[in-house]
C-alpha positions as CSV (number, residue, x, y, z in Angstrom):
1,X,-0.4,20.2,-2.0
2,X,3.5,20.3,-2.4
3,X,4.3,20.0,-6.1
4,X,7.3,18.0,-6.7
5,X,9.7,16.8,-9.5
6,X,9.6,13.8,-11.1
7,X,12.8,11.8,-10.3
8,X,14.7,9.9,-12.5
9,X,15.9,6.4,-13.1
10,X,19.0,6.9,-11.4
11,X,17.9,9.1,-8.8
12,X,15.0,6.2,-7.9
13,X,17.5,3.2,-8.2
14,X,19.8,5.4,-5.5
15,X,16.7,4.6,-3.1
16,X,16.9,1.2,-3.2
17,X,19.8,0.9,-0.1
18,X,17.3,2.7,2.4
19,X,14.1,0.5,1.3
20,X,16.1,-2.5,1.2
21,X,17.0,-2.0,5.0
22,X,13.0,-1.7,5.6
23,X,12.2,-3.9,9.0
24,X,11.4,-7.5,8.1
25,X,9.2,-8.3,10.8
26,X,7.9,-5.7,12.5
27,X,7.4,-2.1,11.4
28,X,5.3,1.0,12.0
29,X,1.9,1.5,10.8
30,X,2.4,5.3,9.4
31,X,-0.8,6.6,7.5
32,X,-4.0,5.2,6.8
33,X,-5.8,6.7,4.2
34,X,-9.2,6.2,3.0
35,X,-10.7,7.1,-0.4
36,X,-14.4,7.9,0.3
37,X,-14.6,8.9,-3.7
38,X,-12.7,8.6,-6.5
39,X,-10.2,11.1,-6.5
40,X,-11.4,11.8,-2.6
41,X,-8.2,11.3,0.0
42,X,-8.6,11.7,3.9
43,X,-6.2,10.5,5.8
44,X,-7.1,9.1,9.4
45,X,-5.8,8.8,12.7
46,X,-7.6,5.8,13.7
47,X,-9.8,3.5,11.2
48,X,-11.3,0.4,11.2
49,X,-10.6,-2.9,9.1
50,X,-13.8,-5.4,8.5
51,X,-14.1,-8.4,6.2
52,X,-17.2,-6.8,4.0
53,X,-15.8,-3.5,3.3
54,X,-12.3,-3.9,4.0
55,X,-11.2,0.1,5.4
56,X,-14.5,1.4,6.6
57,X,-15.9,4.3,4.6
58,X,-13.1,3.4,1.5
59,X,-14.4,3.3,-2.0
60,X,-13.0,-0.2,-2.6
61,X,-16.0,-2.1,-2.9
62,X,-18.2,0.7,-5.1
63,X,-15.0,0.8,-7.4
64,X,-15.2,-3.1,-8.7
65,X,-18.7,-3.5,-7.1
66,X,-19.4,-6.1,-10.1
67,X,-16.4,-8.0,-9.7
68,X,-16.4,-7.8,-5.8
69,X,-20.2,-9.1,-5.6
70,X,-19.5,-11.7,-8.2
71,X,-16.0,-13.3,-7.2
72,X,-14.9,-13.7,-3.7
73,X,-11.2,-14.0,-4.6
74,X,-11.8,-10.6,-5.5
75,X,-11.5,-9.7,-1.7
76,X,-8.0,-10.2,-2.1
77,X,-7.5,-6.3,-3.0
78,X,-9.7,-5.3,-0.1
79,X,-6.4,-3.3,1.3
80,X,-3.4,-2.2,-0.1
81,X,-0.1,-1.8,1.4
82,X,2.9,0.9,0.4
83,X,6.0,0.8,1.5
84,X,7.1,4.2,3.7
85,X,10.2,4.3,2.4
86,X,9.1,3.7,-1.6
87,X,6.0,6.4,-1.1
88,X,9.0,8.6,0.4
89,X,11.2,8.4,-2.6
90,X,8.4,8.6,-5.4
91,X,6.4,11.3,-3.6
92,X,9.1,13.2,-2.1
93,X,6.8,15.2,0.3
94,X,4.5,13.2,3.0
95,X,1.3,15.7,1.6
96,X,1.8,13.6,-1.7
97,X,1.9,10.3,-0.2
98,X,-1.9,9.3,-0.1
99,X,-1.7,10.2,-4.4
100,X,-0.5,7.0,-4.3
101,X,-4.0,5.8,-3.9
102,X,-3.0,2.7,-1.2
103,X,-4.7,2.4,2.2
104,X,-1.7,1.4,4.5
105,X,1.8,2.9,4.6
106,X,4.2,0.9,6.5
107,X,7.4,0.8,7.4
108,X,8.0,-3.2,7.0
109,X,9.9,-4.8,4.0
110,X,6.7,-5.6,1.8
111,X,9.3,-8.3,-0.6
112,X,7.7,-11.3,-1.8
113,X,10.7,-13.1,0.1
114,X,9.7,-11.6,3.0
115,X,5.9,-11.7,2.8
116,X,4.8,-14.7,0.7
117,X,1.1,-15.1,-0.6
118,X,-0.6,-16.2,2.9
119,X,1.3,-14.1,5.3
120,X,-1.0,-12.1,8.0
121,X,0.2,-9.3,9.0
122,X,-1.3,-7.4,12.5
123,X,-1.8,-4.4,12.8
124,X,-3.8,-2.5,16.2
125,X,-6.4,-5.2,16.8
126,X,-7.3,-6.3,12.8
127,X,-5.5,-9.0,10.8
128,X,-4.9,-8.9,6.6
129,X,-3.3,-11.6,5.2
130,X,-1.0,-10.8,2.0
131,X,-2.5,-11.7,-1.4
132,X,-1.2,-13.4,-4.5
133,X,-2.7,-10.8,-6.8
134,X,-0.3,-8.1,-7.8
135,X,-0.4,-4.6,-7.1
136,X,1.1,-2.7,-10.2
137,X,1.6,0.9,-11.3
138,X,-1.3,2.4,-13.5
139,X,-1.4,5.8,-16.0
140,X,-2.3,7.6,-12.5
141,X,0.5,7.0,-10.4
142,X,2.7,7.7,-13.5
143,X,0.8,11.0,-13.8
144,X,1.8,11.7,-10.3
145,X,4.9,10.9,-9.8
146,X,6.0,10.0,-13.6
147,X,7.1,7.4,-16.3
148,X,10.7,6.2,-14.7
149,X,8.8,5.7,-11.3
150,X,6.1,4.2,-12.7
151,X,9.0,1.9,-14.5
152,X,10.9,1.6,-11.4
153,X,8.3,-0.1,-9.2
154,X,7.6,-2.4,-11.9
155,X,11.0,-3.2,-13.2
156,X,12.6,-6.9,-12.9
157,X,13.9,-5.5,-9.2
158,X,11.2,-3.6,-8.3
159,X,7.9,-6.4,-8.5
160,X,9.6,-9.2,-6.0
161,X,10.7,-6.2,-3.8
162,X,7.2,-5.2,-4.3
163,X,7.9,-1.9,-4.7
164,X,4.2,-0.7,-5.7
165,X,2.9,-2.0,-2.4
166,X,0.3,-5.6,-2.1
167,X,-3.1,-6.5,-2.0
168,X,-4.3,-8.0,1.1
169,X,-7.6,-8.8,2.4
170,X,-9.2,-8.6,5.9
171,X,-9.2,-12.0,7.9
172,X,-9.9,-10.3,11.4
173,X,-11.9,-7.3,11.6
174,X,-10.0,-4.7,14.2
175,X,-9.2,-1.1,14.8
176,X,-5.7,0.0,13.4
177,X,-4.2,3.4,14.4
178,X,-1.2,5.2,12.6
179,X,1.8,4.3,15.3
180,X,0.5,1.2,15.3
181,X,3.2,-2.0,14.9
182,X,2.5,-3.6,11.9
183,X,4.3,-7.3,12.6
184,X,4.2,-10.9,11.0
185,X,2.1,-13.7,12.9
């Protein structure tokens, strides 16, 4: 794994030109990663998307098994979704991306002006639709890629750009394959 610096404030907040010009309604599908265990990374080629597990083979349920059994609003964070461009910036090397610990990296403009709560998103032959839970930095992606990152993508700019990526859930089960479009219906 490439070790890299952690940048700073400034040198984050110079990003924002090249995420902002992120497509807004269609975009590339560029890595799907599932996390068999925690800690466990592999990133796929191909995977498939299903209402009961969300990713096939991902962690996600096992993690919050309680709260997934007991609360089916809690099947809004079946999938989350990173920005390319953001996962670029924070990670600087694409070996370092999946320490992000998201599913889905996309190359689509992720804003909550763009994708409002509701919005389905297709991708290969599988549907998610965007959730209205937030997806925020924890102590592990500031132990990756450090405190002003961790600040960045949840600073007063960085939550409605949505910055740290969404939750979504599954709403059509489907096989999604990096290279796939990834575009609003």
């Amino acid at each position: 794994m490439v070790e890299a610096k952690h940048l700073t404030m400034d040198e984050l907040e110079n990003g924002l030109a090249l995420i902002r010009q992120s497509p807004r309604d269609e975009g590339v599908l560029a890595m799907i990663v599932r996390r068999p265990e925690n800690g466990q990374r592999e990133v796929l080629g191909e995977g498939l998307l299903n209402q009961a597990e969300g990713l096939v083979g991902d962690n996600w349920r096992m993690r919050d098994k309680p709260a997934a059994e007991d609360d089916p609003a809690h099947l809004n964070n079946q999938i989350t979704v990173m920005n390319v461009r953001v996962v670029s910036l924070v990670a600087q090397a694409k070996e370092r991306w999946p320490l992000a610990g998201d599913q889905l990296y996309v190359d689509l403009d992720l804003s909550v002006k763009n994708l409002p709560a509701g919005t389905r998103l297709a991708i290969g032959t599988a549907v998610i639709e965007v959730s209205t839970l937030l997806h925020t930095g924890c102590k592990l992606f500031m132990a990756r890629f450090g405190l002003d990152a961790l600040k960045f993508v949840n600073s007063v700019t960085g939550k409605p750009l949505r910055l740290r990526g969404l939750n979504a859930k599954v709403v059509q089960p489907g096989v999604i394959r990096a290279g796939d479009m990834v575009r609003k219906v």
